[in-house]
C-alpha positions in Angstrom: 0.0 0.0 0.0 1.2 3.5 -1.0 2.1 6.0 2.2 -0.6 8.3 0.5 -3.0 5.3 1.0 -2.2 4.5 4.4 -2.7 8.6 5.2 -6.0 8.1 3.7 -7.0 4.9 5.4 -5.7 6.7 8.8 -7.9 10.1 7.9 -10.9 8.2 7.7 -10.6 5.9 10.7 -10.1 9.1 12.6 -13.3 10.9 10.8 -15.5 7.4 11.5 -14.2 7.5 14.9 -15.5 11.0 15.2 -18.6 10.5 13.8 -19.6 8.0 16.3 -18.4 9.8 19.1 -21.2 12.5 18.2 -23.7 10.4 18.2 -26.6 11.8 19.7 -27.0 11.5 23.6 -27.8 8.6 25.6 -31.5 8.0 27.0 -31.7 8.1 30.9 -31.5 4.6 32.2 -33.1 2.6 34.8 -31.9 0.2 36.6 -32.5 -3.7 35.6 -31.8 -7.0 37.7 -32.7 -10.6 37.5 -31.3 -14.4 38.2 -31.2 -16.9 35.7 -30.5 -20.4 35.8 -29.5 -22.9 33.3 -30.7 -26.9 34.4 -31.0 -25.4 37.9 -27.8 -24.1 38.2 -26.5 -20.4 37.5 -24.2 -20.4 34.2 -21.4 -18.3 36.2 -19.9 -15.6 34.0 -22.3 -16.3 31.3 -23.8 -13.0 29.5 -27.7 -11.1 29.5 -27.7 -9.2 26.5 -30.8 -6.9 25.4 -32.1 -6.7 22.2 -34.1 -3.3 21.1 -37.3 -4.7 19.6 -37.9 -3.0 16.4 -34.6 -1.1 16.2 -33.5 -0.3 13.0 -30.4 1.5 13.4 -27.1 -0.5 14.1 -26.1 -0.1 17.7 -22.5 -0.3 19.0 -23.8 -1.2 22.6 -26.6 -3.3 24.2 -27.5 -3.1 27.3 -25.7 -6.8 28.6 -24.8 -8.0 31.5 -22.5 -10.2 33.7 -24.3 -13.4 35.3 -22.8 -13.9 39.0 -21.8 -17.1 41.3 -26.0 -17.1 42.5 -27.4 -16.1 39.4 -28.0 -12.5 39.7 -27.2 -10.3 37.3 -27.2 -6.0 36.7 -27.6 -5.0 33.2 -25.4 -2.2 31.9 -25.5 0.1 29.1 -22.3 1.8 27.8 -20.4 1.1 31.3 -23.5 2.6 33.5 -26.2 0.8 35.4 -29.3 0.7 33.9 -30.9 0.1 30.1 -33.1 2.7 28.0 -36.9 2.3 28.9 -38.1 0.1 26.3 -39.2 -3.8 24.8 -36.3 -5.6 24.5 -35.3 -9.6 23.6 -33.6 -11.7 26.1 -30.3 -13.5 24.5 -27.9 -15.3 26.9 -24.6 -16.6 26.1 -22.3 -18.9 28.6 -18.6 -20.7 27.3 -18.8 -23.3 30.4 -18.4 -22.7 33.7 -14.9 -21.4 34.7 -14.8 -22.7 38.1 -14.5 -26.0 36.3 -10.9 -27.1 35.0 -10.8 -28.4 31.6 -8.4 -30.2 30.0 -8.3 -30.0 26.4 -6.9 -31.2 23.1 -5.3 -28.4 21.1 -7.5 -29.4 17.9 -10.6 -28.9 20.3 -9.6 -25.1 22.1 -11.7 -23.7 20.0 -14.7 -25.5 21.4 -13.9 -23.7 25.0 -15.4 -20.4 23.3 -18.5 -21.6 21.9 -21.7 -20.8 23.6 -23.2 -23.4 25.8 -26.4 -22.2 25.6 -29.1 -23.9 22.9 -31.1 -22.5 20.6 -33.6 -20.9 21.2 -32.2 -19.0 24.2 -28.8 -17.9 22.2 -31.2 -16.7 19.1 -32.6 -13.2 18.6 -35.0 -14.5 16.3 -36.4 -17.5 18.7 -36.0 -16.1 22.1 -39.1 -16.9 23.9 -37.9 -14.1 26.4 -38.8 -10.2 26.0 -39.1 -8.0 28.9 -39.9 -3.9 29.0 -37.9 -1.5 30.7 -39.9 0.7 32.4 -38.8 4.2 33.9 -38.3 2.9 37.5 -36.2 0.2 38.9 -37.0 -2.9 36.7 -36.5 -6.2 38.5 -36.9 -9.1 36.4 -38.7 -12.8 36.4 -36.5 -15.6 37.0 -35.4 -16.8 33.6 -34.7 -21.0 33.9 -32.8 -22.1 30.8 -33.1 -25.9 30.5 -31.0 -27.9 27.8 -32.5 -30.4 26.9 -35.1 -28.6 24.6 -35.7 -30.4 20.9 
C-alpha cells in the first residue's frame, strides 16, 4: 500500500471515529436486575444481552450484563447501570463454567469459546424471552434455561 494510501485509510478511521463519538446523547437509564438459571444451576460468567425490539439502526452497545456465582445479574448500558426504557429480547450466552478445569486437546480449544447455551435462548430471532424497561427500577422474572429442549 502506497504512504498516500495509508494517510488516507488513517484520515478516515479518525473521521469514523469522530462521527460516532457524536452520536446523539444517551436515553436516561433505569436500573434492571434478575437471576437466571441454566438446568437449575447459574451459568457463572455467562452474559444477559438486550435486544431493542424493532430497532433499526445498528447499535455499538446493548445493554448486557455479567451473570454472578448465584445467578444474579445488573444489566449495563455503555459502562453505566441501567438500560433505556423500552421492549427488549432476552439472548444469553455462557462458554462453560470457569470454576471447572478443563483439559483439552489443542484441535478442540476452540470448542472452549463456543456458547453453551441452545437455541432458542442464544437466538434473537427464537427467544421466547422479552421484557420492557420501564422508567423505574426494573427487577426481572426468573429466567430458567433448561438444555434439553428439541
Amino acid at each position: 500500500m502506497s504512504p498516500r494510501m495509508v494517510q488516507m485509510s488513517g484520515c478516515f478511521a479518525v473521521l469514523l471515529l469522530g462521527m460516532l463519538g457524536c452520536s446523539r446523547e444517551q436515553p436516561p437509564l433505569y436500573p434492571v436486575s434478575g437471576k437466571v438459571t441454566m438446568n437449575g444451576a447459574a451459568p457463572v460468567g455467562g452474559s444477559v444481552i438486550l435486544h431493542p425490539e424493532g430497532q433499526t439502526r445498528l447499535s455499538l452497545s446493548k445493554p448486557t450484563a455479567v451473570i454472578g456465582n448465584d445467578g444474579s445479574f445488573t444489566v449495563r448500558t455503555n459502562y453505566q447501570d441501567g438500560a433505556p426504557v423500552g421492549r427488549y429480547k432476552v439472548t444469553f450466552f455462557w462458554a462453560g463454567d470457569p470454576r471447572v478445569p478443563k483439559s483439552v486437546p489443542p484441535q478442540d480449544e476452540r470448542s472452549l469459546n463456543q456458547n453453551q447455551i441452545p437455541h432458542p435462548y442464544s437466538s434473537v430471532a427464537d427467544t421466547p424471552f422479552s421484557i420492557e424497561v420501564a422508567p423505574e427500577a426494573n427487577v426481572l422474572p426468573l429466567f430458567q434455561l433448561r438444555s434439553d429442549l428439541k
